[in-house]
N, C-alpha and C positions, 0 to 999 in steps of 0.2 A: 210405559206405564199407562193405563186404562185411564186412571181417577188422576186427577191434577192435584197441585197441595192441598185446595181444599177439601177433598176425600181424604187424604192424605190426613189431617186433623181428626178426621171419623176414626182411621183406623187403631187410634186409639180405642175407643171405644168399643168397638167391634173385636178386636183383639183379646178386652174385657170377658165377651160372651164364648169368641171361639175358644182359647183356652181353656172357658169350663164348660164345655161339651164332651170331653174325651167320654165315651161310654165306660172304657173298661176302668173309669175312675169309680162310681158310681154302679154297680152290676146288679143287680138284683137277684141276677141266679145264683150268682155267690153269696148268697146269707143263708147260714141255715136256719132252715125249718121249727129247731127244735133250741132255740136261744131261753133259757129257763132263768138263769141267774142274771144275766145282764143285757137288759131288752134296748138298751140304750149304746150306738155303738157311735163312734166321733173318727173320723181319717184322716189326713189332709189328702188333698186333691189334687191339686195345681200349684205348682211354684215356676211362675216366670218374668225371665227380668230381658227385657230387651230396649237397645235404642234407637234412635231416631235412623241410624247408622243401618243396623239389622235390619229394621222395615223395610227402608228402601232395596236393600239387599234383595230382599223378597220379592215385593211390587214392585220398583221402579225398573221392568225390562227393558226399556228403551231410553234408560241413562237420561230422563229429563231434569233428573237433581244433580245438583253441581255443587261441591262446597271447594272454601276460599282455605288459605293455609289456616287461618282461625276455628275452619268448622262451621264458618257462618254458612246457611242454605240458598242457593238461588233454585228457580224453577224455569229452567230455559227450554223453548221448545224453538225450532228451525225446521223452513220448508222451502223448497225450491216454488216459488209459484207462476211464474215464465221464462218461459227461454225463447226464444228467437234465434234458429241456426240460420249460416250462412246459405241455405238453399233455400229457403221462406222470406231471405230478405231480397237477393238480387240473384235475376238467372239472366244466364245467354242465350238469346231467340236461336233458331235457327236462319241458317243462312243459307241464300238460293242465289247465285249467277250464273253466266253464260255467256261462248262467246263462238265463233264461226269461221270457217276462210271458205275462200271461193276460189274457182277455176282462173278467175280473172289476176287475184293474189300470183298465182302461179304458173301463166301464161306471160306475164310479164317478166318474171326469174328468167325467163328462156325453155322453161318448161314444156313439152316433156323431151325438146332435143338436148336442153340442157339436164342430165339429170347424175345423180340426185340434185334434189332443187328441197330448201327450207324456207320457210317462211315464219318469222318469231314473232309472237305478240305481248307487249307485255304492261299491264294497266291495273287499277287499281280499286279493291273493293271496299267499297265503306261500309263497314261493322255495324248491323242492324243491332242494335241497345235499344234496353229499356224507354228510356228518357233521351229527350231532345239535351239535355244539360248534364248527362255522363260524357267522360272524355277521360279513356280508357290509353295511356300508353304500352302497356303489356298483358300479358294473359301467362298464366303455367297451366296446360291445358290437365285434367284430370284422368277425363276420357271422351268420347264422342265416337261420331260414325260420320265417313268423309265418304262420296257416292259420286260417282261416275258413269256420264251416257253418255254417249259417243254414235255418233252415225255418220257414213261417206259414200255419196254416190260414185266418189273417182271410181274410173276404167283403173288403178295402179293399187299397189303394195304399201303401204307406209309405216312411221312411225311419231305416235304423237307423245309427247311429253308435257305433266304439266307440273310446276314447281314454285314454292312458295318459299321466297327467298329470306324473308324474315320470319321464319316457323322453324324452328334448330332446335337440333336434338344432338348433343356430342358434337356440337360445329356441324352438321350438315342440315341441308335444308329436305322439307317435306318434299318430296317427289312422285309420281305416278307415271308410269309407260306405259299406253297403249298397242298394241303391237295391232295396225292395219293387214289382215293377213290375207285378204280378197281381195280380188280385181274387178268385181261380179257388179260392184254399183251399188250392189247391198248388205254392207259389213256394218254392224251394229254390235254395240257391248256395253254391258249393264255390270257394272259392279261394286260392293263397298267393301269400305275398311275399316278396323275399328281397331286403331293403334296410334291413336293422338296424343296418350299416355305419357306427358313429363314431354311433351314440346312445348317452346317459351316463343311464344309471338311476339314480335316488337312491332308494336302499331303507331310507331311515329314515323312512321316514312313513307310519302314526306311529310303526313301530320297528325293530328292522335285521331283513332280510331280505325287508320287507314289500314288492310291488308293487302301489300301487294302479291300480284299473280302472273306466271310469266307461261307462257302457252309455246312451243316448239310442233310442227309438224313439218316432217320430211318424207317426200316422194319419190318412189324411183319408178321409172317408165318401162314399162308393163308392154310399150307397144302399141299403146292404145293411143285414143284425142283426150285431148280435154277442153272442155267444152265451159264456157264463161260461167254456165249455170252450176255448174257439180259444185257441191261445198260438203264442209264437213261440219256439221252442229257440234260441239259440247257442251255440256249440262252439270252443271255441277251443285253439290249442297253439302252441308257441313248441318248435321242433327245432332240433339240430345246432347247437346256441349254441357260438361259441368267441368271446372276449374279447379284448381289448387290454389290457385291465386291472382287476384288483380291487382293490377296498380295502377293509379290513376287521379281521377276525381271524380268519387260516385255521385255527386250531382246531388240537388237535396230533394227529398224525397219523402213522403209521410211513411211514417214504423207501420205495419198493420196489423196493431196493438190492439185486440178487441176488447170493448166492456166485458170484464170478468167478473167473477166473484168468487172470493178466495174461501175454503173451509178451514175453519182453525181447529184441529181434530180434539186442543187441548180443550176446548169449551163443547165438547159434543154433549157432554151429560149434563143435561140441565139441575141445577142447584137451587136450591132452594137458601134462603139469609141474605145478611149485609157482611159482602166486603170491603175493606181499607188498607190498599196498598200503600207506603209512604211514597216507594219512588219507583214505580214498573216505569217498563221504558218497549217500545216496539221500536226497531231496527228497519229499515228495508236497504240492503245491499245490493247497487245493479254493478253487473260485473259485465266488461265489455272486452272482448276480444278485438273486435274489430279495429281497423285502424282509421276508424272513422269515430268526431264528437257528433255528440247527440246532444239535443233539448229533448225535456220530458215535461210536464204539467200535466196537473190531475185535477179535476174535480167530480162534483157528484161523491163525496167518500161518505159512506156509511155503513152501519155495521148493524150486522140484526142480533136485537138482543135475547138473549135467553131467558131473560125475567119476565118483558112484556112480549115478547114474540113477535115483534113488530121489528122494522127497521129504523134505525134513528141517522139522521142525519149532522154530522160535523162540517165545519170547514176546514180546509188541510191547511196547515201554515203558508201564509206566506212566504215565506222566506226559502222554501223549499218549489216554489211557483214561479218561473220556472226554474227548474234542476239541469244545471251543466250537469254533461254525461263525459268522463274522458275518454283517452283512447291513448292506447301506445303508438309511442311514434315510430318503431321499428318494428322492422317484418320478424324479430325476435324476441322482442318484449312479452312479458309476462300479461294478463288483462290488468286495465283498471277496475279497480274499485271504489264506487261513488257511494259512500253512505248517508241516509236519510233517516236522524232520529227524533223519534218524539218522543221528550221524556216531560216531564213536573215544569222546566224551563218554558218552554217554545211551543209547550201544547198543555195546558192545566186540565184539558178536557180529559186526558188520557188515565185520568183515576175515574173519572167517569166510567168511562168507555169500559175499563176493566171489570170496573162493577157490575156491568151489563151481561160479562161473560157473553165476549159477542165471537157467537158459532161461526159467523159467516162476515167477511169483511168487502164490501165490492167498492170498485175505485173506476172513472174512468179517466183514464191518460191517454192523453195524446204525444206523441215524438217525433224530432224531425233529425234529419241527417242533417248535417254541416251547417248547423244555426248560423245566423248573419252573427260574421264578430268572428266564427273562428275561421280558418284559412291554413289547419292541417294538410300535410300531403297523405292521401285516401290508398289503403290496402284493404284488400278482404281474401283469406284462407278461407278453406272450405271447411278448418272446422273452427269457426268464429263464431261466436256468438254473441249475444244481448243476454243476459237473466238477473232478474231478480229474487231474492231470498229472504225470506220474512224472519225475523226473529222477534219471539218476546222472551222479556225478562224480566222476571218477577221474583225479586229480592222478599224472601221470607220476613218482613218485616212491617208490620201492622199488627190487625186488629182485625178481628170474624165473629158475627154472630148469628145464634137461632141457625147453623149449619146442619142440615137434614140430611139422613143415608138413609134408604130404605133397601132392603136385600131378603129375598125368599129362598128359603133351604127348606131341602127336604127332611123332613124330624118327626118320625115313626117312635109314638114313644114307647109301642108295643115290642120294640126290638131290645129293650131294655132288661124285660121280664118276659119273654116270649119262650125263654129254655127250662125257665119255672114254674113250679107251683104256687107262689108265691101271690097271694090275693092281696089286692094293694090296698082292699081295706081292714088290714091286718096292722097296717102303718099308723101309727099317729101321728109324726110330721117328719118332715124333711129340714135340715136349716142349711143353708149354702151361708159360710162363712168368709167375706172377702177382708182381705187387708192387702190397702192399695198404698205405695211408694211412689206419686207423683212427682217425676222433675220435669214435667216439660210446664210450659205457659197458658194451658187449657182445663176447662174445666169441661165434663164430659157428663151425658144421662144416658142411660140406654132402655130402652124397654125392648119389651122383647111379646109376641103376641101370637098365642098358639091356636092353630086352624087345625080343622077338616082339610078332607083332600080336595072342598071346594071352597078354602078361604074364607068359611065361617068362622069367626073368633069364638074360639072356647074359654081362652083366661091369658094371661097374661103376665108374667112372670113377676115383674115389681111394680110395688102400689106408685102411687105421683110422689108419695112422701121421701119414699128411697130408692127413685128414679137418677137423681144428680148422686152416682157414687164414686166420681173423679173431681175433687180443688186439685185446684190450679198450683203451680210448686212456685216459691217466695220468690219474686222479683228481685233485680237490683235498678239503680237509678238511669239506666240503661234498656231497659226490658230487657235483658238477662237475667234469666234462675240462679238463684244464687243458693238454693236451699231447699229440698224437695217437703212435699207433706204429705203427711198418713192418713188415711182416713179406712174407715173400719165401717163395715155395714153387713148387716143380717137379712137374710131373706129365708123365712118359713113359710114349706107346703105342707097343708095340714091334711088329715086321711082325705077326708071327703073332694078336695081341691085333687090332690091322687088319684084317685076313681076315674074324676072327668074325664084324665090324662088319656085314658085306655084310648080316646078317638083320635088324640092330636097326630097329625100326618104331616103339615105343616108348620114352621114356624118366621113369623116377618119381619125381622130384626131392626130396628129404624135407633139411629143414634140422632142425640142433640150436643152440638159442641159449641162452643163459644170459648174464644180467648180468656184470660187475667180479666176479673171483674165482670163479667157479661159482656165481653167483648169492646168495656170500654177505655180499655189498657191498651197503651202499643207495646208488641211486645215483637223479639227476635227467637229466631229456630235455628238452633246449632246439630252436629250432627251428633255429638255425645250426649244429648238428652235422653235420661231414659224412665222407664215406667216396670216398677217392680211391683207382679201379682200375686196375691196366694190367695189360694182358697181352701176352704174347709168342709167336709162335710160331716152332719152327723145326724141321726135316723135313730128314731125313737117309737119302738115298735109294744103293741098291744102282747101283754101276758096272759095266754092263754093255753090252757094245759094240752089242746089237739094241737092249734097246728098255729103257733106264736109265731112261727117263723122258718 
């Protein structure tokens, strides 16, 4: 829906005017010319009854009305306004080792009269992490790129192996063969892999963060020496690591939560009146996938107002200052939900606030990971997340006044008589007969104000006196209607007001509405409320024996 409840109140009004536009109610080309006996002709025009139900039917596309099993109205609107995925909160550096043997390794085996000759290494790399204070005992890796350099001055043939005995996939471990296939002194191999895909590292051994690595090269004799200095370099790195999962203890760490400023699209059209909600309430929902708790605190909240155009500043509750964040405690668990309401309790400002019709809401918050106090054991998936979700709720139940619509249509009123003869100072007047059935809680004025095609005022459709043509329908002790009322108004265009007409191109439709009593009633909005229209027309034309009509 475009317009919030309080357009939503105009449309009454406005509903007023569009229902007696139909042209082909009202035609001109349809009168004849030659009306002799009876210069005076009366039609009805318009009969329509619709409720509060039907309008929204209408306007509300995007289902911001909500009613209770009673029918009572709320006006709820919801927006995701952050989220924080698992790859914006923690990633995995890349990682670079290496390691070498030499001739002398291998002169000692008995090499090369003893051959084959192996020589095993096997040591242990520590996990380059974010933080000094993560301590990470597994990994499901996602995907990555694992790379391989390899150079050997040996005079021999070989074969190097390198294997990661806690990186299992299906019970077997990562593995890599080399195959040394030159004798020459200068065999050299460059290669990657990119199939780390669903292996599960265990980084406890022997303590967390550890990857061990176990390096194999075997030599067979070629024939040739070997010489103390010949070695074989390995080079190794593991890139572009993203996970499926950690588990561990991510350490605490600040969110990098930036000052935002949120758009509240319900408040985008600025309004003109006073509103009084009895009990709106704004919502924030942070929903945590992660398996890690959070602290949040906010300050700086303020909201720029629609009315003055300015930002106003509140303070956030206390009691919300700081906000525990849960988290599940299994790797299956559903997220937590941490809600944070302000309603008429814990924030009196918040009718305030409403009044303001505040477009734009900005807050800054700061969050930390594993606040002192808690002592959760820490996962993170890769599709976890942090978000927040705004909601307000604004129970149709108050009080509105001096509420302003203003809207331009195109309204040619030369389309009316444009297929006749018909001289419209032939007319003596026009009467537009209304009989109005109000049951809703509002009392309604509309003018209506007809231009040029550059927004000159020509006239106006009704005087100030018969401007308010909607009372408000009978209260009960409750603000429920318990009783609708009639009201009945005339509005004549006389020849000359006619004539003008010929230039109007435009016309600016601007309602005034106000609740029960000028808005100093509280009252409620049900969905069976409804407003039954008629209208009459009737045209009372000059007797003249050429051309009356």
């Amino acid at each position: 829906m475009k317009k919030s409840f309080f357009y939503f109140l105009l449309l009454i009004a406005i509903t007023i005017w569009f229902t007696s536009c139909y042209k082909d109610k009202l035609d001109f080309s349809k009168l004849s010319t030659n009306i002799n006996w009876n210069p005076n002709v009366a039609v009805p025009a318009v009969h329509s009854s619709l409720t509060i139900r039907d309008i929204l039917r209408d306007y509300d596309t995007t289902n911001l009305f909500v009613e209770d099993q009673t029918g009572f109205l709320y006006l709820m609107y919801h927006k995701q306004v952050f989220s924080l995925p698992a790859s914006d909160y923690i990633t995995l550096p890349d990682q670079s080792f290496s390691d070498n043997f030499t001739g002398t390794e291998f002169i000692s085996q008995g090499f090369p009269a003893t051959s084959p000759a192996t020589v095993t290494k096997t040591y242990t790399h520590v996990m380059l992490l974010q933080l000094a204070s993560d301590s990470f005992d597994s990994i499901i890796f996602k995907n990555g790129t694992f790379s391989l350099d390899v150079s050997s001055t040996f005079l021999h043939t070989g074969l190097l192996t390198v294997t990661f005995p806690t990186v299992l996939k299906n019970g077997l471990p990562y593995s890599k063969t080399v195959n040394i296939s030159t004798s020459t002194g200068t065999f050299t191999y460059n290669q990657s892999f990119y199939d780390l895909a669903d292996y599960h590292a265990d980084l406890t051994n022997p303590g967390f963060n550890q990857l061990p690595v176990e390096l194999s090269l075997t030599f067979v004799n070629s024939g040739n020496t070997v010489s103390p200095s010949n070695q074989v370099n390995v080079n190794m790195s593991v890139n572009t690591l993203q996970y499926k999962a950690i588990f561990g203890n991510i350490g605490q760490r600040n969110i990098p939560i930036q000052e935002d400023t949120v758009n509240v699209e319900l408040f985008n059209n600025t309004m003109q009146g006073n509103l009084y909600f009895v009990n709106p309430k704004i919502r924030l929902f942070i929903n945590n996938s992660f398996g890690v708790p959070f602290s949040a605190s906010f300050s700086d909240f303020k909201i720029y107002s629609s009315v003055s155009n300015t930002y106003v500043t509140y303070s956030f509750p206390s009691s919300y200052n700081p906000t525990i964040i849960g988290a599940p405690f299994n790797y299956s668990d559903a997220p937590v939900v941490t809600p944070i309401i302000l309603d008429t309790l814990n924030f009196p400002n918040i009718r305030t606030i409403v009044s303001e019709y505040p477009r734009y809401v900005h807050v800054t918050t700061n969050a930390t990971s594993n606040p002192i106090g808690t002592s959760q054991y820490n996962f993170i998936k890769d599709t976890s997340k942090l978000s927040v979700d705004l909601e307000v709720e604004l129970p149709l139940w108050g009080r509105a006044s001096w509420w302003i619509l203003q809207d331009t249509l195109d309204f040619n009123f030369s389309d009316y008589y444009k297929d006749s003869t018909v001289d419209l100072h032939n007319v003596d007047w026009v009467k537009f007969h209304l009989n109005i059935l109000n049951g809703m809680p509002t009392e309604a004025g509309v003018q209506v104000y007809l231009t040029d095609s550059l927004y000159n005022i020509i006239d106006t459709i009704f005087t100030p006196e018969n401007m308010n043509i909607v009372a408000s329908g009978i209260l009960g002790s409750n603000g429920k209607v318990i009783a609708p009322t009639r009201k009945t108004s005339d509005v004549i265009y006389y020849g000359s007001r006619l004539a003008n007409l010929q230039n109007v191109k435009k016309a600016l439709v601007r309602g005034y509405v106000h609740t029960t009593n000028v808005g100093a009633t509280i009252v409620r909005f049900y969905s069976d409320y409804a407003l039954d229209v008629k209208m009459g027309v009737q045209v009372q034309a000059k007797i003249n024996t050429g051309t009356d009509f």
